[in-house]
C-alpha positions in Angstrom: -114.7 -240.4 19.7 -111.6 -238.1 19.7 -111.3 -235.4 22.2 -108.8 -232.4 21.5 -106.9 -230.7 23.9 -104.8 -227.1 23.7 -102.1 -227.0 21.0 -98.4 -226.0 21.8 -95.4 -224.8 19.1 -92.9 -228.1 18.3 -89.2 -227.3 18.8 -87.8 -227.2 15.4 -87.8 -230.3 13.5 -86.4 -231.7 10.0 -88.6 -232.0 8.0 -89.8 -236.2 6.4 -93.1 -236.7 4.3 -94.6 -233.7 3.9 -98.0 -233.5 2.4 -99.2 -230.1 3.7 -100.9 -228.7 0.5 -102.5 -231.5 -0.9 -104.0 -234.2 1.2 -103.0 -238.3 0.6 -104.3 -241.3 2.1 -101.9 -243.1 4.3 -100.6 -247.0 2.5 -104.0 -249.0 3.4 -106.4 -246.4 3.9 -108.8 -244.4 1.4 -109.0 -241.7 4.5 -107.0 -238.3 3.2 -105.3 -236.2 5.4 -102.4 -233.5 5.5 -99.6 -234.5 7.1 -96.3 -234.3 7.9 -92.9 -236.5 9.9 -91.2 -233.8 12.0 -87.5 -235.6 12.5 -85.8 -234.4 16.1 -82.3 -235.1 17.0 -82.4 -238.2 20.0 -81.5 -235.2 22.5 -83.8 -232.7 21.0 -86.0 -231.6 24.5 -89.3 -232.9 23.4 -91.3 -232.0 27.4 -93.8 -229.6 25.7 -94.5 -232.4 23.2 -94.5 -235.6 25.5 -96.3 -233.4 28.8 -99.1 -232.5 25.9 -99.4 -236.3 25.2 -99.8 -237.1 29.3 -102.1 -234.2 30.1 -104.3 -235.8 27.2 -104.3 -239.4 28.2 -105.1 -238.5 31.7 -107.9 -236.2 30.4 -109.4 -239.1 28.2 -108.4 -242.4 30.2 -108.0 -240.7 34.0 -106.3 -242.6 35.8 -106.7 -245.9 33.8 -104.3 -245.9 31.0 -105.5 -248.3 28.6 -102.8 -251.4 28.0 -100.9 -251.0 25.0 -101.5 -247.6 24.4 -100.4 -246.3 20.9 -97.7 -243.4 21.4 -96.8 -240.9 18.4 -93.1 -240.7 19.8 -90.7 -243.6 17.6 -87.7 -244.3 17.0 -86.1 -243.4 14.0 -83.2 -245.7 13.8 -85.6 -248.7 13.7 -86.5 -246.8 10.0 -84.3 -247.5 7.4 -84.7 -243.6 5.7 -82.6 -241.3 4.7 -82.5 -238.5 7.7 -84.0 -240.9 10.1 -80.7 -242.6 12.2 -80.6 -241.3 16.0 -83.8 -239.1 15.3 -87.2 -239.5 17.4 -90.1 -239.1 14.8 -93.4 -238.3 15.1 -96.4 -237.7 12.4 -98.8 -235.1 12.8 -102.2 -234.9 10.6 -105.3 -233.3 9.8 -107.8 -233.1 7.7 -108.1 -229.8 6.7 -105.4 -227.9 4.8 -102.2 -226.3 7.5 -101.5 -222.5 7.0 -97.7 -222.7 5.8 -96.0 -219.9 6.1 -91.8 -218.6 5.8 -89.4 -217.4 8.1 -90.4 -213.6 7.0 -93.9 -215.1 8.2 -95.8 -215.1 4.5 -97.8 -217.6 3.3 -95.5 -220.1 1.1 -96.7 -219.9 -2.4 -94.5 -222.1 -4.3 -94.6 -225.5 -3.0 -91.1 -226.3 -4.1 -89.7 -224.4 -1.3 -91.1 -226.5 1.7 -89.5 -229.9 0.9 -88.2 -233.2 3.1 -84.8 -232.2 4.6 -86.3 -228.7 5.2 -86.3 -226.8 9.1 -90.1 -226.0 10.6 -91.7 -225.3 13.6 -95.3 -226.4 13.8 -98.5 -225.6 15.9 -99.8 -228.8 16.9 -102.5 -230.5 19.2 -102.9 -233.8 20.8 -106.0 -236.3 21.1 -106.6 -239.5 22.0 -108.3 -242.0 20.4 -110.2 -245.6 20.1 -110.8 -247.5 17.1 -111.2 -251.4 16.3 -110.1 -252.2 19.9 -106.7 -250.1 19.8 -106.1 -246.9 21.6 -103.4 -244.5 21.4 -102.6 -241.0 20.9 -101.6 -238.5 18.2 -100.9 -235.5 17.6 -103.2 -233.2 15.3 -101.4 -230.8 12.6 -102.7 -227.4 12.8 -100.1 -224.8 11.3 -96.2 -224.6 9.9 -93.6 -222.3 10.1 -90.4 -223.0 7.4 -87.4 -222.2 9.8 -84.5 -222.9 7.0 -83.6 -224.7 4.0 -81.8 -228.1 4.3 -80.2 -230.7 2.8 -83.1 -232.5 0.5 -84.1 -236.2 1.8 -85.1 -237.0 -1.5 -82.1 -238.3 -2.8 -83.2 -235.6 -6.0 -81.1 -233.3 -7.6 -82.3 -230.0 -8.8 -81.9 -229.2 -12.4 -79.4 -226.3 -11.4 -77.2 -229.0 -9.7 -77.2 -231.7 -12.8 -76.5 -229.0 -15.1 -74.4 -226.3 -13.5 -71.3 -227.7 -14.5 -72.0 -228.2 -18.0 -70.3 -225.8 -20.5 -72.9 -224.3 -23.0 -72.2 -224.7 -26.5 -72.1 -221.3 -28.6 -75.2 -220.1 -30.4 -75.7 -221.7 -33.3 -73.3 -225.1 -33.3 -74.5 -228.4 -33.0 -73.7 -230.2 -29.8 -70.0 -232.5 -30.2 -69.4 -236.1 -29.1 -69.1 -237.4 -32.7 -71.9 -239.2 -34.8 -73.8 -241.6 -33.0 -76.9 -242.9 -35.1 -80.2 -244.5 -33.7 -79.6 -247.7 -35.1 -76.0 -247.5 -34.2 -77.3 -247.9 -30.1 
């Protein structure tokens, strides 16, 4: 049984992972949910986040924290991504589809556009949880605001950055680096 309890707005956060428009099961698990691993700086002030997570385990446990309770707060340098070195990480999921919206505050049609390495701010809400004899507590995904662009943690280039460089042949003449042949490779 999960119980939820108010929702707060993250600081802004890199974003890791996202899977806000279509929902994926997590490595191990036919479960799908949307998702997405907001990235803050080791200083980032994270109170509203961590005094959400304590106002829900003492409204589930009371005073009784259960031992080895599951937090949602890691650390990123024991993660051997791109992005992730002196960041504190967190996922937050759901299982119903976030609004995403940009910084004018409409709805963001083309997926391309909200991307890992991208800034957000997201609306988020906190439960805890038993299962199989674990406890812990997470943090449930509600909506997303893009806040900038970034620098892509995808390691991808975009097909304006492989070819900008390239000169265009003129209209009408065959591409030059001399005759290579099929069989000749």
């Amino acid at each position: 049984m999960t119980e939820k309890m108010d929702k707060v707005i993250t600081p802004t956060f890199r974003v890791s992972f996202p899977s806000v428009f279509d929902a994926k099961a997590a490595p191990g698990s036919d479960k799908e949910k949307y998702s997405v691993v907001m990235l803050f700086k080791n200083n980032e002030d994270l109170t509203v986040l961590k005094d959400l997570a304590k106002r829900t385990i003492a409204e589930k446990w009371g005073g009784k924290t259960p031992k080895n309770l599951g937090t949602p707060f890691k650390d990123g340098n024991g993660k051997d991504y791109e992005g992730y070195k002196d960041t504190i990480y967190l996922t937050a999921s759901s299982q119903f589809p976030p609004g995403v919206i940009d910084e004018q505050k409409q709805p963001i049609i083309d997926r391309k556009a909200f991307y890992a390495g991208c800034y957000a701010i997201a609306s988020v809400n906190c439960y805890g949880w038993e299962y199989m004899g674990k406890s812990g507590v997470s943090f449930g995904l509600q909506n997303i605001m893009k806040m900038s662009d970034g620098d892509s943690l995808s390691g991808g280039a975009t097909a304006e950055q492989d070819f900008g460089s390239i000169p265009l042949p003129e209209v009408g003449s065959a591409p030059t680096g001399g005759d290579v042949s099929v069989l000749d490779l």
